[in-house]
Gaussian input, Z-matrix of N, CA and C with variables (Angstrom, degrees):
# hf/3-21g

backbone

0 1
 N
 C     1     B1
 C     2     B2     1     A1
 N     3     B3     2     A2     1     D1
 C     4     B4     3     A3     2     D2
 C     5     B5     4     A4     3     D3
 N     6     B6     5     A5     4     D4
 C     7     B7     6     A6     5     D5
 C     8     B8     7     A7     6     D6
 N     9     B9     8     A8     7     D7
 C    10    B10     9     A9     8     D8
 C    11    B11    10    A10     9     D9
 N    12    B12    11    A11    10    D10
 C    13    B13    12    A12    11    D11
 C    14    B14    13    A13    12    D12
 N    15    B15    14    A14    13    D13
 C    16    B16    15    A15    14    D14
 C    17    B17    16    A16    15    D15
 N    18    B18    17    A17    16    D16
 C    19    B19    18    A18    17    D17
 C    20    B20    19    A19    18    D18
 N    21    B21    20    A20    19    D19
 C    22    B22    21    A21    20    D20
 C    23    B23    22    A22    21    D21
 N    24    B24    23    A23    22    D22
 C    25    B25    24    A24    23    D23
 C    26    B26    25    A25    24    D24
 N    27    B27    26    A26    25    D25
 C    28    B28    27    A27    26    D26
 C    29    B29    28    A28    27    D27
 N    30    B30    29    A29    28    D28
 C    31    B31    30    A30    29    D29
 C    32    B32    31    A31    30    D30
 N    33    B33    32    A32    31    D31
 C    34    B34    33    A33    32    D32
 C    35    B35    34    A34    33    D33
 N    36    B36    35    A35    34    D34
 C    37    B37    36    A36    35    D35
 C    38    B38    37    A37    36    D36
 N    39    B39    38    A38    37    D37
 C    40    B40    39    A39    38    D38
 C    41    B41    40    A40    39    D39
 N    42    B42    41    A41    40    D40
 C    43    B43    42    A42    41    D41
 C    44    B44    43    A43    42    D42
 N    45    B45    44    A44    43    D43
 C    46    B46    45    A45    44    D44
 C    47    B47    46    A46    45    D45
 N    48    B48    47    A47    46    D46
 C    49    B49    48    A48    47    D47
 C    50    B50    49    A49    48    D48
 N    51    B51    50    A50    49    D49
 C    52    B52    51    A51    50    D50
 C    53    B53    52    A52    51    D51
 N    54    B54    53    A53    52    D52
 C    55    B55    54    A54    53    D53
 C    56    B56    55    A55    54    D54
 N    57    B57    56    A56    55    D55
 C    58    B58    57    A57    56    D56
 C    59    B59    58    A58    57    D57
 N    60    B60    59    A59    58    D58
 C    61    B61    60    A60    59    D59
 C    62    B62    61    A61    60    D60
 N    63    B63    62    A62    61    D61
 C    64    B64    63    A63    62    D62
 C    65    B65    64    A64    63    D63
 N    66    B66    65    A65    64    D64
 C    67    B67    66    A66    65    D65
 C    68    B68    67    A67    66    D66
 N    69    B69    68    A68    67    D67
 C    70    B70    69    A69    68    D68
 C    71    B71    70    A70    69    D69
 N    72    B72    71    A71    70    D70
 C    73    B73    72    A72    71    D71
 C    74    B74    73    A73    72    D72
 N    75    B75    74    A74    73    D73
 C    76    B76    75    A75    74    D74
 C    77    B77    76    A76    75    D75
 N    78    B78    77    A77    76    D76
 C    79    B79    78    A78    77    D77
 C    80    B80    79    A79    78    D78
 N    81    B81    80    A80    79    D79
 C    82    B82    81    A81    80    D80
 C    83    B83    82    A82    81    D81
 N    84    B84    83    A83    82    D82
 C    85    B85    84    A84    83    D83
 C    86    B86    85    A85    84    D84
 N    87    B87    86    A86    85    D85
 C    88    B88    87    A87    86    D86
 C    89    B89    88    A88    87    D87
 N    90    B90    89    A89    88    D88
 C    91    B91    90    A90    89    D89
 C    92    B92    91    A91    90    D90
 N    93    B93    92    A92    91    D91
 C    94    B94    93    A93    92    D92
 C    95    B95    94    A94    93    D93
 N    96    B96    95    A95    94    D94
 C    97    B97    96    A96    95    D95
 C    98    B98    97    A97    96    D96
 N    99    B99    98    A98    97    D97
 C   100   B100    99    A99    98    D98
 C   101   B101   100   A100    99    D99
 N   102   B102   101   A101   100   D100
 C   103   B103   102   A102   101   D101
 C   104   B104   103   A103   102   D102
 N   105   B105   104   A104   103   D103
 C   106   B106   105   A105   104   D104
 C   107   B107   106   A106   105   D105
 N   108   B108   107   A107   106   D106
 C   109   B109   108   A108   107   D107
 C   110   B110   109   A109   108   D108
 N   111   B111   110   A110   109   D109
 C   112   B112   111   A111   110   D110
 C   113   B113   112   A112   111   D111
 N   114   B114   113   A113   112   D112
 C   115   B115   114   A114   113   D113
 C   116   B116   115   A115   114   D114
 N   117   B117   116   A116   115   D115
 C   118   B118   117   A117   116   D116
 C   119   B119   118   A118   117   D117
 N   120   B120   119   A119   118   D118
 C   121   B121   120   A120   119   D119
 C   122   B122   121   A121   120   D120
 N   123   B123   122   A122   121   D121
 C   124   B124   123   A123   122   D122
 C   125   B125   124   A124   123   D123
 N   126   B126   125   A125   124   D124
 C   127   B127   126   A126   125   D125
 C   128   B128   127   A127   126   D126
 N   129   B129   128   A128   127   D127
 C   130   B130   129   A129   128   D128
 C   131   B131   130   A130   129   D129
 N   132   B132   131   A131   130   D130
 C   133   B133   132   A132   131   D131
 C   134   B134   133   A133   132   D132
 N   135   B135   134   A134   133   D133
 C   136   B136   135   A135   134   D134
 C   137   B137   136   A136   135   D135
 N   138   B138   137   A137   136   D136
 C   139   B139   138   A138   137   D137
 C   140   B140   139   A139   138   D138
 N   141   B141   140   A140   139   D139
 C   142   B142   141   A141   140   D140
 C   143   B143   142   A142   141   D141
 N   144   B144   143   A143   142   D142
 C   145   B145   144   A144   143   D143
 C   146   B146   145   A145   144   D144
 N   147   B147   146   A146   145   D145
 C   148   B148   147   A147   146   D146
 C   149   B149   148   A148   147   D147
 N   150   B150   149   A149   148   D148
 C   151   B151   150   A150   149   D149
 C   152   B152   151   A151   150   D150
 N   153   B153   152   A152   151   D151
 C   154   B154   153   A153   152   D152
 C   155   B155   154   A154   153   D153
 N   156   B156   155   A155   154   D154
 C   157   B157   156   A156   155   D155
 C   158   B158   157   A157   156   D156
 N   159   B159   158   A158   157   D157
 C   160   B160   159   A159   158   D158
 C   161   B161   160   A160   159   D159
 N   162   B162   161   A161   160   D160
 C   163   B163   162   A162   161   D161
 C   164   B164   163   A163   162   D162
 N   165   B165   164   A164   163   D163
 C   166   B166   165   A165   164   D164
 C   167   B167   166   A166   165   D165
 N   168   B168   167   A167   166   D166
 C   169   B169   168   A168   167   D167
 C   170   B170   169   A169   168   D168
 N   171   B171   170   A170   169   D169
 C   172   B172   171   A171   170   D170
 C   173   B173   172   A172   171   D171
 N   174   B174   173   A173   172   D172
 C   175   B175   174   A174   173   D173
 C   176   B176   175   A175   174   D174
 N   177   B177   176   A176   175   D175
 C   178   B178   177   A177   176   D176
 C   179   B179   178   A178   177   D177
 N   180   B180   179   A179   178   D178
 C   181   B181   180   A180   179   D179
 C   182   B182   181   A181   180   D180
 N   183   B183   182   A182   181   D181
 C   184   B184   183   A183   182   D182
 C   185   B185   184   A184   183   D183
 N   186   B186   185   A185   184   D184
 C   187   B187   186   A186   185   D185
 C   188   B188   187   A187   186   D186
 N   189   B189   188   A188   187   D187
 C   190   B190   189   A189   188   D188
 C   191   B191   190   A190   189   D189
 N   192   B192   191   A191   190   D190
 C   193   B193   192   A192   191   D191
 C   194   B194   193   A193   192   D192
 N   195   B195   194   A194   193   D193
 C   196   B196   195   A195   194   D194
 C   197   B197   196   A196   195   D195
 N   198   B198   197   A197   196   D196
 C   199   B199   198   A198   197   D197
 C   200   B200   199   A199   198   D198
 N   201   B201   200   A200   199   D199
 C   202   B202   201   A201   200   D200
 C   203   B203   202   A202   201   D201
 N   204   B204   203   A203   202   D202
 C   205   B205   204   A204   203   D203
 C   206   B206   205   A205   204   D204
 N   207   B207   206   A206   205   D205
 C   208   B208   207   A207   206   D206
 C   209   B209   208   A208   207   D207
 N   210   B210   209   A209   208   D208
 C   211   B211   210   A210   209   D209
 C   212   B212   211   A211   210   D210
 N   213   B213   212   A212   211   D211
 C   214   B214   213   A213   212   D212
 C   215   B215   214   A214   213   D213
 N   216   B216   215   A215   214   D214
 C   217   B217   216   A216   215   D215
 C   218   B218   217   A217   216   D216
 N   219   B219   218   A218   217   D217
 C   220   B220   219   A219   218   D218
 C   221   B221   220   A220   219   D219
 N   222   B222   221   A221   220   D220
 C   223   B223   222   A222   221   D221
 C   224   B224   223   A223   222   D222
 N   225   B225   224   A224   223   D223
 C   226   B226   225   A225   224   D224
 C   227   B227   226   A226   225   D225
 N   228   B228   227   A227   226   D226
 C   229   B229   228   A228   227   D227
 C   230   B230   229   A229   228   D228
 N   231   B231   230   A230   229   D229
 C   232   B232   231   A231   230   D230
 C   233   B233   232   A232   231   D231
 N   234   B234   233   A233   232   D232
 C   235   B235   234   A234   233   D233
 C   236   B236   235   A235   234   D234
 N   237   B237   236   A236   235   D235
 C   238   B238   237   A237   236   D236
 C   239   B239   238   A238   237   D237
 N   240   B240   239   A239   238   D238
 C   241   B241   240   A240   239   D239
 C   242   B242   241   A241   240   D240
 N   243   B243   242   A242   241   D241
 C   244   B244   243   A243   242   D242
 C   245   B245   244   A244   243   D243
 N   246   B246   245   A245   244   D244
 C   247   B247   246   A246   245   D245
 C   248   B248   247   A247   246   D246
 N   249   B249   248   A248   247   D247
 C   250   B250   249   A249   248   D248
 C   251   B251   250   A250   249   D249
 N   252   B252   251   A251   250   D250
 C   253   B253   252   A252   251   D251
 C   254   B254   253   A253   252   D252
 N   255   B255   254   A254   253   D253
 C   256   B256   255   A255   254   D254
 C   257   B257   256   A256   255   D255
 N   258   B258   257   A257   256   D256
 C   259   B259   258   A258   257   D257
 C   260   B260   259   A259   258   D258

   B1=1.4594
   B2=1.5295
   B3=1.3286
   B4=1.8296
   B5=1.3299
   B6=1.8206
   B7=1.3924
   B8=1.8552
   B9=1.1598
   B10=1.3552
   B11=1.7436
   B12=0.9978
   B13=1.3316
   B14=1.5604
   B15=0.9518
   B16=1.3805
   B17=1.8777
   B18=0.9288
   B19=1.4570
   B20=1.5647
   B21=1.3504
   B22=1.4309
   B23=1.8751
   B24=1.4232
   B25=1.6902
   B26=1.9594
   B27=1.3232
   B28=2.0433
   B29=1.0672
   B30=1.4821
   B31=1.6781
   B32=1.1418
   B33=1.3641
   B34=1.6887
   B35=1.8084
   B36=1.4847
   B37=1.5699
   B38=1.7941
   B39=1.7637
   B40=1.7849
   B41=1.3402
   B42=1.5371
   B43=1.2419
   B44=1.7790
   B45=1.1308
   B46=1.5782
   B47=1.7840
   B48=1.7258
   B49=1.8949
   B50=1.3398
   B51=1.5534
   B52=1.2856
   B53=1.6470
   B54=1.5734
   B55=1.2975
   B56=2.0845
   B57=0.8642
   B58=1.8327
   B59=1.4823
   B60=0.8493
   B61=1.7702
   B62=1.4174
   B63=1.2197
   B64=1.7794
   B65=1.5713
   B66=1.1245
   B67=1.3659
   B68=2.0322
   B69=0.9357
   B70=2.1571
   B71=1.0858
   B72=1.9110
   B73=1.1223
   B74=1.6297
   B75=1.0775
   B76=1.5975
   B77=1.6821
   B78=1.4034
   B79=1.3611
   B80=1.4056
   B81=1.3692
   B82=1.8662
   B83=1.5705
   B84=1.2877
   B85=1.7544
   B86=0.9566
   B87=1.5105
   B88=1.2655
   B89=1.7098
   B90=1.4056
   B91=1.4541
   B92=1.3088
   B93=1.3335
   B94=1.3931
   B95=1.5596
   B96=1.6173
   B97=1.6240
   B98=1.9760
   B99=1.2646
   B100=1.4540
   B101=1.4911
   B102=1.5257
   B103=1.4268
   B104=1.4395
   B105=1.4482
   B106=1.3354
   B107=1.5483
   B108=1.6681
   B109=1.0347
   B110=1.4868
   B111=1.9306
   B112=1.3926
   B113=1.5774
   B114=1.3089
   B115=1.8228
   B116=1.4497
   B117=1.2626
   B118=1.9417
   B119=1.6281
   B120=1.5585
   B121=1.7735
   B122=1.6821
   B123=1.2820
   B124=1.3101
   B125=1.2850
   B126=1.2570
   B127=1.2658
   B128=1.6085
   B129=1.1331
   B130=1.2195
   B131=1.8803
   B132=1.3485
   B133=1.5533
   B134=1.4101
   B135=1.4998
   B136=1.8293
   B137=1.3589
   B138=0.9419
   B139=1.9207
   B140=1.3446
   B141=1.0262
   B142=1.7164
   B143=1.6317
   B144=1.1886
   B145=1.2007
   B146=1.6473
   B147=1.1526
   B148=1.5382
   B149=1.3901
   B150=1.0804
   B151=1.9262
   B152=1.1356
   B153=1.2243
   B154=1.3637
   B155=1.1815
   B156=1.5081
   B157=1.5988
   B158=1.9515
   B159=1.0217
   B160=1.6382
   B161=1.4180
   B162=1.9048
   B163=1.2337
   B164=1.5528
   B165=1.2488
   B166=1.4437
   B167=1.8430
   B168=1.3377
   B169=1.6376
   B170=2.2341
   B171=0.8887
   B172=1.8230
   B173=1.5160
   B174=2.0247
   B175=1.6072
   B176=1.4234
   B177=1.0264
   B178=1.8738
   B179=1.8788
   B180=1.3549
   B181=1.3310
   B182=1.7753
   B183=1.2567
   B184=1.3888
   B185=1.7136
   B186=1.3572
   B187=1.5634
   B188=1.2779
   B189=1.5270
   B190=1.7194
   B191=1.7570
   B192=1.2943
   B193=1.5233
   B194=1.5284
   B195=1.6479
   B196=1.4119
   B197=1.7351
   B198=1.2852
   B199=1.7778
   B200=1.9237
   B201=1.1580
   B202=1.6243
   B203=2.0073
   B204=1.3796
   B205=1.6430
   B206=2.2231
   B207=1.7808
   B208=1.6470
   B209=1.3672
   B210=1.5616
   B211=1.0148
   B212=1.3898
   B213=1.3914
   B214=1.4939
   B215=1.9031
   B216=1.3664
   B217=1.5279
   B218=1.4306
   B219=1.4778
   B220=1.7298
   B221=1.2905
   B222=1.2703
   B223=1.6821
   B224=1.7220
   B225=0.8580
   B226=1.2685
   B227=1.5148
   B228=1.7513
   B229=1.3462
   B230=1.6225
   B231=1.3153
   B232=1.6393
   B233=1.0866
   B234=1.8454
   B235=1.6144
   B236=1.4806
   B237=1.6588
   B238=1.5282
   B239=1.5885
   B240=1.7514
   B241=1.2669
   B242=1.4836
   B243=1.4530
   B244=1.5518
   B245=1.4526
   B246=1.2865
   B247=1.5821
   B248=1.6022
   B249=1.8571
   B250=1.7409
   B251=1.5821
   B252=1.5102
   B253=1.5177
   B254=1.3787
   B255=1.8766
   B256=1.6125
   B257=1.5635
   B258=1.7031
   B259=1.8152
   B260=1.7545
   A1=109.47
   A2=121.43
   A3=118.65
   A4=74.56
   A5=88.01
   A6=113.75
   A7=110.32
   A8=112.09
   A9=126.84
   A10=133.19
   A11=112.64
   A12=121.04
   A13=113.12
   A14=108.02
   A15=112.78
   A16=121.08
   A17=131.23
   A18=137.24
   A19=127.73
   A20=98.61
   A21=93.95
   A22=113.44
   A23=121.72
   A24=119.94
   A25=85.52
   A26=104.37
   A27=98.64
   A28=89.12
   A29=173.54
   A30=135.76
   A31=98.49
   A32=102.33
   A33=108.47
   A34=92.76
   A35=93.05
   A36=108.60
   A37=120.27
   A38=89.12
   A39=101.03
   A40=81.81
   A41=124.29
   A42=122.22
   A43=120.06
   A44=101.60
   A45=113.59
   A46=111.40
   A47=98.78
   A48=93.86
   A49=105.19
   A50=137.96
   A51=117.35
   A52=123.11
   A53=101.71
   A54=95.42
   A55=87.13
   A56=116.28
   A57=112.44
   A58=99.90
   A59=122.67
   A60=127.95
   A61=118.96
   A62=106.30
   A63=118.73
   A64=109.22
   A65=113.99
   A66=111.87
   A67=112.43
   A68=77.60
   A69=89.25
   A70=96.01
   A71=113.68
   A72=126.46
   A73=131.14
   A74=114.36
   A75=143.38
   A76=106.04
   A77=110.93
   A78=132.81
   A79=124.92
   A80=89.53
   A81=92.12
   A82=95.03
   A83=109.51
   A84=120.01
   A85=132.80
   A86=119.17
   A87=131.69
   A88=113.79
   A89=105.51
   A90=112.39
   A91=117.67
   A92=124.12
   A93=160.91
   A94=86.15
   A95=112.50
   A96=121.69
   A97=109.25
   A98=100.83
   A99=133.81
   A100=104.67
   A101=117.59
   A102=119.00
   A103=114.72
   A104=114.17
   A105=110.07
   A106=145.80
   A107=110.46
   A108=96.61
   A109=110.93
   A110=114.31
   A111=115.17
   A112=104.05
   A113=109.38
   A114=129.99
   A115=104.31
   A116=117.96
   A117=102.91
   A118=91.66
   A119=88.43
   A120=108.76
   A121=72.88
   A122=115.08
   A123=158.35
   A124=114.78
   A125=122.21
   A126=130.49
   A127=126.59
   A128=151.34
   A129=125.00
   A130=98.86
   A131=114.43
   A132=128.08
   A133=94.83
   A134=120.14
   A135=134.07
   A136=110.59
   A137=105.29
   A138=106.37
   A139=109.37
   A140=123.86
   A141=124.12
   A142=95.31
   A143=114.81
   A144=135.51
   A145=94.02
   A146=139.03
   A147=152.14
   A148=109.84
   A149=141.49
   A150=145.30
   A151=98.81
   A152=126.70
   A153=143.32
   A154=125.70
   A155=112.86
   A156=112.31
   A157=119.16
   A158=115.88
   A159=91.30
   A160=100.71
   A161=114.77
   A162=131.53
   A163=122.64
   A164=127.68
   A165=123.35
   A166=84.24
   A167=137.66
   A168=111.86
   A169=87.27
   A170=105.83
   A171=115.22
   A172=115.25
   A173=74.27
   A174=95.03
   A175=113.68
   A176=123.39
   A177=113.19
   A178=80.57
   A179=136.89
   A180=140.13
   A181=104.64
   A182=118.19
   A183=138.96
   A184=103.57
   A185=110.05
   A186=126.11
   A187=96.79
   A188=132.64
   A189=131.68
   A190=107.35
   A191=131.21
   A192=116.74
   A193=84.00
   A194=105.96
   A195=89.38
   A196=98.04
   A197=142.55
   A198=149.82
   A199=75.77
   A200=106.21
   A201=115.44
   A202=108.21
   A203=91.11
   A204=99.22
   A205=95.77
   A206=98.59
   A207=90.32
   A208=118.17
   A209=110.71
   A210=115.85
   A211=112.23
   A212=142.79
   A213=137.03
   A214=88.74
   A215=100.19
   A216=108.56
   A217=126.11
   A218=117.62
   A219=123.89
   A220=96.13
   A221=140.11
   A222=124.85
   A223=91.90
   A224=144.34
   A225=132.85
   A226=121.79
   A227=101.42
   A228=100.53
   A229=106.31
   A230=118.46
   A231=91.96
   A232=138.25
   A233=108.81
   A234=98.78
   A235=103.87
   A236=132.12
   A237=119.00
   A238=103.92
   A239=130.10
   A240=108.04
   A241=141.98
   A242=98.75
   A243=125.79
   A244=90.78
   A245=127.94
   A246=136.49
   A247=89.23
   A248=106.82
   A249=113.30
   A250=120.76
   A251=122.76
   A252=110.24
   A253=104.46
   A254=106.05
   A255=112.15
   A256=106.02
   A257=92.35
   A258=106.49
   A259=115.54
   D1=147.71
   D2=-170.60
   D3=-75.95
   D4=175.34
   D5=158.61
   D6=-93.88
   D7=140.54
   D8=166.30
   D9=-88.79
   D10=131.25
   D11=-163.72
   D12=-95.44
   D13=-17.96
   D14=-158.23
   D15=114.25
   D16=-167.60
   D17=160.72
   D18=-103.90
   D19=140.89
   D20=174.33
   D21=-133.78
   D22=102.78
   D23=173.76
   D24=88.39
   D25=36.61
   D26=-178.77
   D27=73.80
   D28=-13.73
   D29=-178.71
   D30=-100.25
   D31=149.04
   D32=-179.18
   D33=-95.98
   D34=133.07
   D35=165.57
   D36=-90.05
   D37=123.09
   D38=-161.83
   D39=-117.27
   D40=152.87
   D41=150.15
   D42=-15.49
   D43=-62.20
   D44=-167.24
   D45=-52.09
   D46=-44.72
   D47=169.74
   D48=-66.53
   D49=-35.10
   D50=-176.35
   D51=-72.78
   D52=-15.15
   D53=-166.27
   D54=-88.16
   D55=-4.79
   D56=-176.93
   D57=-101.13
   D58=-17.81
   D59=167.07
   D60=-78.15
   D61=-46.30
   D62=155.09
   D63=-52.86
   D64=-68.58
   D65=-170.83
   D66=-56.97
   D67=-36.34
   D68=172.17
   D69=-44.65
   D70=-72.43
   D71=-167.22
   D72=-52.64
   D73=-40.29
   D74=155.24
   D75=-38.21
   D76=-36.84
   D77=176.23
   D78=-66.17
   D79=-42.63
   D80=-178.31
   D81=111.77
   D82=120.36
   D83=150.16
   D84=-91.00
   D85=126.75
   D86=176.80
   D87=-66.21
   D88=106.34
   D89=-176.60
   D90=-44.16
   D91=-51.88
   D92=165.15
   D93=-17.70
   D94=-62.19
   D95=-165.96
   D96=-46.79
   D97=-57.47
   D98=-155.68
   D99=-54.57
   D100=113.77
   D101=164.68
   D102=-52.90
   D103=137.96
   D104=146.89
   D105=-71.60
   D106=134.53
   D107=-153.59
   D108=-96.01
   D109=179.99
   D110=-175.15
   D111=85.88
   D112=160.86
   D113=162.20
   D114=-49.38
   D115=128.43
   D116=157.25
   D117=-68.17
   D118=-168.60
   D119=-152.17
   D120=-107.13
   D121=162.82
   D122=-178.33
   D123=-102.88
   D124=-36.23
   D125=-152.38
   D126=-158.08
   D127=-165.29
   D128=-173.83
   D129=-98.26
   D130=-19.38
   D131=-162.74
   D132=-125.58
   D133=139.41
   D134=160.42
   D135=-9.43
   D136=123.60
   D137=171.15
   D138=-72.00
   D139=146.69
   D140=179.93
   D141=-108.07
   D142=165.55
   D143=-162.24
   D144=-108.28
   D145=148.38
   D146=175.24
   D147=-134.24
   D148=125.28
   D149=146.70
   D150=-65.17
   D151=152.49
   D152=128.46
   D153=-143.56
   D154=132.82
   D155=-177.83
   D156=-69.24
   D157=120.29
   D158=174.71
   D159=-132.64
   D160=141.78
   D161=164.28
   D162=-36.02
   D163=147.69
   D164=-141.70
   D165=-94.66
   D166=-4.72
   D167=-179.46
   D168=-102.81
   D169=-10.76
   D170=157.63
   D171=-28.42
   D172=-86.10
   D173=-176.31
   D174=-72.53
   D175=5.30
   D176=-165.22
   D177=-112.22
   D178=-32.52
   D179=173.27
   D180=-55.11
   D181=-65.82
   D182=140.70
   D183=4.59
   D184=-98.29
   D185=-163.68
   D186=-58.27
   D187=-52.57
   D188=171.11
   D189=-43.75
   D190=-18.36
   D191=-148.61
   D192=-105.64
   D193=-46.28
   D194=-156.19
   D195=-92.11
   D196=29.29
   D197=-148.54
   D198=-125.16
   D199=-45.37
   D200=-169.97
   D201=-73.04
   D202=-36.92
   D203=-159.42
   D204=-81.82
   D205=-1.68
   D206=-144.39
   D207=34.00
   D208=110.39
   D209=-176.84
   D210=159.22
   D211=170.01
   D212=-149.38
   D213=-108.70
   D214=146.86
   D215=143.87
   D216=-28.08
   D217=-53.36
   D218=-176.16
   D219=-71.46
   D220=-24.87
   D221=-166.14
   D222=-95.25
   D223=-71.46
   D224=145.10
   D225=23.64
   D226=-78.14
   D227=-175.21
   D228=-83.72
   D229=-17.19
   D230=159.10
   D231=-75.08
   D232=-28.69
   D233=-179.95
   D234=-65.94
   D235=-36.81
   D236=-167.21
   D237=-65.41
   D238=-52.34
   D239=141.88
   D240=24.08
   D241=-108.93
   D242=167.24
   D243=-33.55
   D244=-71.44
   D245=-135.63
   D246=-62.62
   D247=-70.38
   D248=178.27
   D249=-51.22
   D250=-4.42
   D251=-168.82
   D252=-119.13
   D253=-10.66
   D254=175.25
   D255=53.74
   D256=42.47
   D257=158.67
   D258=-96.91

């Protein structure tokens, strides 16, 4: 039986996918294939990072808005943002 690694994207990694991933690789990748990596940009300039503390019926309002909106917490707090700063 291979040994198992764990999973990676749902497939479980066995010896046998690494040794066919190697051999791909050995092959040459098609750039074309290859995600780009990192966050895209948001904006025309670096996104800055913000803390904010929020009360726990907040944040649990929070995870319900954006679970509803599909979509992350941070997009969330920018559109209400945007909405309160009339950017």
């Amino acid at each position: 039986m291979a040994k198992r690694y764990g999973t990676s994207g749902g497939v479980e990694v066995t010896d046998d996918v690494i040794e066919r991933l190697a051999d791909e690789a050995e092959r040459g990748f098609d750039p074309a294939r290859l995600r780009p990596r990192g966050r895209p940009p948001i904006g025309a300039a670096a996104a800055k990072v913000t803390q904010v503390r929020l009360p726990p019926d907040l944040s649990q309002a929070l995870d319900e808005r954006a679970a509803r909106d599909h979509t992350g917490p941070s997009e969330v707090i920018r559109k209400a943002l945007m909405e309160y700063l009339k950017v």
